[in-house]
C-alpha positions as CSV (number, residue, x, y, z in Angstrom):
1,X,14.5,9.8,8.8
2,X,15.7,13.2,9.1
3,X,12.6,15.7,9.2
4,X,14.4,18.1,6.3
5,X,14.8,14.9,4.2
6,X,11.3,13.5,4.8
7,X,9.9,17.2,3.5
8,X,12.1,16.5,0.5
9,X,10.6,13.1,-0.3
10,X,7.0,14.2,0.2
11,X,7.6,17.0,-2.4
12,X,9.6,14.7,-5.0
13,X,7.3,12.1,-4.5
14,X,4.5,14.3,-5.2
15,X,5.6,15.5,-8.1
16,X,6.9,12.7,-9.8
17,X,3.3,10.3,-8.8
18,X,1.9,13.6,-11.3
19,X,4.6,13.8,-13.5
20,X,6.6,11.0,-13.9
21,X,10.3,9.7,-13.8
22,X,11.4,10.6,-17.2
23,X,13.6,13.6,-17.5
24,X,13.7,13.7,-14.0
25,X,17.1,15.3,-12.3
26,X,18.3,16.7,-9.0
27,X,18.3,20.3,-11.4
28,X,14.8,19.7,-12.1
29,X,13.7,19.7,-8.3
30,X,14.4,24.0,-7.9
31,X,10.8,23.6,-10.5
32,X,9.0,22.9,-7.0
33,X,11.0,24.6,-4.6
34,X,13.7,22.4,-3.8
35,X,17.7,23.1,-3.5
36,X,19.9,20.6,-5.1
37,X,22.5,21.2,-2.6
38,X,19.7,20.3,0.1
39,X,19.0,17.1,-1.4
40,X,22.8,16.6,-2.2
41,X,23.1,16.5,1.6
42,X,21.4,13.2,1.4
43,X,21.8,11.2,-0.8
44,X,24.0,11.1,-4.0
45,X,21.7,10.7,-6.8
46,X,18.7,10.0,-8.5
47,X,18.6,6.1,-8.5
48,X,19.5,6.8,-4.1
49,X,16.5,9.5,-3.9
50,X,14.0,6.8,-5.0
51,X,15.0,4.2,-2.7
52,X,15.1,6.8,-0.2
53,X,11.1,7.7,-1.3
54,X,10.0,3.7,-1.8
55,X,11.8,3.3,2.1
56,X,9.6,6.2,3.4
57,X,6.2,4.7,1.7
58,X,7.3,0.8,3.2
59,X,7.7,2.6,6.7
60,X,4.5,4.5,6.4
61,X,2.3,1.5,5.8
62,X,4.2,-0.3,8.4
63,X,3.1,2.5,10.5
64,X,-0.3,1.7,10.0
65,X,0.2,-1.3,12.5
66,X,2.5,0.7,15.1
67,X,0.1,3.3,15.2
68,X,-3.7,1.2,15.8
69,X,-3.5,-1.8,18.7
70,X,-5.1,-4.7,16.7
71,X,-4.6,-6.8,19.9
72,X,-7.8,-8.5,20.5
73,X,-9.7,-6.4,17.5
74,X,-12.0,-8.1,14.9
75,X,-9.9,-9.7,12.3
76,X,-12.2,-8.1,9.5
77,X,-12.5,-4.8,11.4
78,X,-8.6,-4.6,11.3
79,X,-9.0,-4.9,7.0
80,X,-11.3,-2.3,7.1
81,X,-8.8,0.0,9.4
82,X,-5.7,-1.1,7.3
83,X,-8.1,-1.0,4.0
84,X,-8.8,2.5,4.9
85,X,-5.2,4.1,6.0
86,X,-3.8,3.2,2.2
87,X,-6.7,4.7,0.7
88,X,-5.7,7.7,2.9
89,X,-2.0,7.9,2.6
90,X,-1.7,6.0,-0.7
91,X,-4.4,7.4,-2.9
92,X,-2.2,8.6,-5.7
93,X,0.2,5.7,-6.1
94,X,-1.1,4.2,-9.4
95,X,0.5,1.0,-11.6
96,X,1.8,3.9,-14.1
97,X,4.0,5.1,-11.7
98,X,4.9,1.9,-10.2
99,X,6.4,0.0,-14.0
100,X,8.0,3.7,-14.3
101,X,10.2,3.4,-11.0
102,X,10.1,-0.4,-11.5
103,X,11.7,-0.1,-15.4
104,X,14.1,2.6,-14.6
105,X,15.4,1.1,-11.1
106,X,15.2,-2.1,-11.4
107,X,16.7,-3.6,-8.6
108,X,15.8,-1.0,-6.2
109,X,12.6,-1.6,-7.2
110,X,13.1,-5.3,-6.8
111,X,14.4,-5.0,-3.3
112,X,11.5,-2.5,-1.9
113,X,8.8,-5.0,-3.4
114,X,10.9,-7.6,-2.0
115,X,11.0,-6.2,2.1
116,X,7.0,-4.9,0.9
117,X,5.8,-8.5,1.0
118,X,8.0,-9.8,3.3
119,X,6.1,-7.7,5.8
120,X,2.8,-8.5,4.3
121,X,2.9,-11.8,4.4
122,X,3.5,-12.2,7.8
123,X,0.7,-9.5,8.8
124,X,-1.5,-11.4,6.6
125,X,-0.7,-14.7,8.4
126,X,-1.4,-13.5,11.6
127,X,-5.0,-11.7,10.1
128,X,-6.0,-14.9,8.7
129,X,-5.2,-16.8,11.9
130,X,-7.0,-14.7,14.2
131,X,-10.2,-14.9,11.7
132,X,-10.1,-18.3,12.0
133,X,-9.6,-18.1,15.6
134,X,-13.1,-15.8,15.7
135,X,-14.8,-17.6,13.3
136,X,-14.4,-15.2,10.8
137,X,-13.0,-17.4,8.7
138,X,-13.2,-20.8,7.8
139,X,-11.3,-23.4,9.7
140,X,-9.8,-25.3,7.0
141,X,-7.7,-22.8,5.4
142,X,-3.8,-22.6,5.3
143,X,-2.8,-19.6,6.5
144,X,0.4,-19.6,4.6
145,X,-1.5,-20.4,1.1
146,X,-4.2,-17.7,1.4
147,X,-1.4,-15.4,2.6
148,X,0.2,-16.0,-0.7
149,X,-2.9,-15.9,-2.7
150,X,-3.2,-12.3,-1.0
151,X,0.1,-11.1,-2.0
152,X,-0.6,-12.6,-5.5
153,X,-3.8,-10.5,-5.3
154,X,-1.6,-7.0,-4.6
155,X,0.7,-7.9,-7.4
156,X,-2.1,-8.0,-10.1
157,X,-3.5,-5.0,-8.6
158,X,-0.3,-3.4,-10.1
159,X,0.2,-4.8,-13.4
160,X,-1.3,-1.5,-15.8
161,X,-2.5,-3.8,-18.5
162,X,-4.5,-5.5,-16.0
163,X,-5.8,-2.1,-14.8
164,X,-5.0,0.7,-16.7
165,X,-4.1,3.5,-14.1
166,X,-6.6,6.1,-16.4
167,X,-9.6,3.7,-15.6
168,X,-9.0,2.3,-12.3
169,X,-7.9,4.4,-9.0
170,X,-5.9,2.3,-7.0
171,X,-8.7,2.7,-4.1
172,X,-11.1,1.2,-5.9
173,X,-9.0,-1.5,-6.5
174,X,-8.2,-2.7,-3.4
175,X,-11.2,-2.4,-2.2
176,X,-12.8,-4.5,-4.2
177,X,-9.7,-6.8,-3.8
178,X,-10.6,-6.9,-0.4
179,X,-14.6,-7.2,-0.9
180,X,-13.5,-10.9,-3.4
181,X,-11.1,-11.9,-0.6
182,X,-13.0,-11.8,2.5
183,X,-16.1,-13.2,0.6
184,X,-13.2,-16.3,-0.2
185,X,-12.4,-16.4,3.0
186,X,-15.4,-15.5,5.5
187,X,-17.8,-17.8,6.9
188,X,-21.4,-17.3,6.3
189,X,-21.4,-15.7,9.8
190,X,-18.1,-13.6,8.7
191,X,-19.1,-12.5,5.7
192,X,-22.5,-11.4,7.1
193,X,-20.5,-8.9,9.7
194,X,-18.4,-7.9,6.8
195,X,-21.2,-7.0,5.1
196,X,-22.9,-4.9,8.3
197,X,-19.6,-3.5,8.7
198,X,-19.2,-2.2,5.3
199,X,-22.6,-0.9,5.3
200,X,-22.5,0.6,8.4
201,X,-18.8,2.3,7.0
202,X,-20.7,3.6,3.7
203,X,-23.0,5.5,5.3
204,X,-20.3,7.1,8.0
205,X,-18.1,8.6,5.3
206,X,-20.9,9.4,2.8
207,X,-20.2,12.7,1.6
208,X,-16.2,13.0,2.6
């Protein structure tokens, strides 16, 4: 994407992940410092803007895996690296926000979730192989059956009246997704280096 644009998103998505979709207008960007004619140069409206900003957050997670060589990594270690870049870059996504853009743009919506878990699952598939392969993770699992149990998992984890966004920060969520799903998963000997591991990663970024 263009650099000018990708400013634009970051500051639009900003605001609206605080504020909301409602009311919300190409006028209403020069609030935070951003031309309608600039934007304009872009896309054409509102309903374009937001596939524009869910296209930007689909290729910054699949960053994630272009940016960290998992090639020969620790299956559980690469859930704990993956596990930690959303909390990083994701930290103010919450299900609020998520029915919002879902209600109002519907198929966009339906589309971006769509390409989301297409990528997902496949990542998945290979994780869970590659535990398996390690011993990380029991050998008679389907990969293709826990993969969609996982995706099942990250749907719930976005459903507000499951977990009501002023409760529940969507951190905390998927971390403890991840804690129930390796624990599902894990062999005693996998579950007891997840354990280490999570330990050892407590005590690293206490007080951040």
């Amino acid at each position: 994407m263009d650099k000018e644009f990708v400013q634009i998103i970051e500051k639009v998505r900003a605001y609206l992940y605080k504020n909301g979709i409602d009311g919300f207008s190409f006028e209403k960007m020069k609030d935070f410092g951003v031309s309608p004619s600039d934007v304009s140069k872009f896309v054409n409206s509102v309903e374009e803007l937001v596939e524009k900003i869910l296209e930007y957050e689909r290729k910054s997670f699949e960053s994630i895996f272009l940016q960290y060589n998992f090639e020969g990594q620790n299956a559980i270690d690469i859930l704990f690296i993956v596990s930690q870049e959303i909390n990083d870059r994701f930290e103010d996504v919450t299900p609020s926000i998520t029915m919002e853009l879902e209600n109002h743009f519907p198929e966009v919506y339906k589309k971006h979730m769509a390409d989301r878990m297409e990528f997902i699952f496949d990542k998945i598939q290979i994780n869970i192989q590659k535990g398996i392969d390690q011993g990380m993770y029991r050998d008679d699992l389907s990969c293709e059956m826990v993969g969609r149990m996982y995706l099942s998992r990250l749907e719930d984890m976005h459903n507000p009246e499951l977990y009501p966004p002023e409760r529940f920060k969507f951190g905390t969520i998927y971390d403890t997704m991840i804690d129930e799903f390796v624990k599902s998963i894990g062999t005693e000997g996998g579950i007891s280096y997840y354990r280490q591991r999570k330990q050892l990663l407590g005590v690293l970024s206490f007080g951040r």
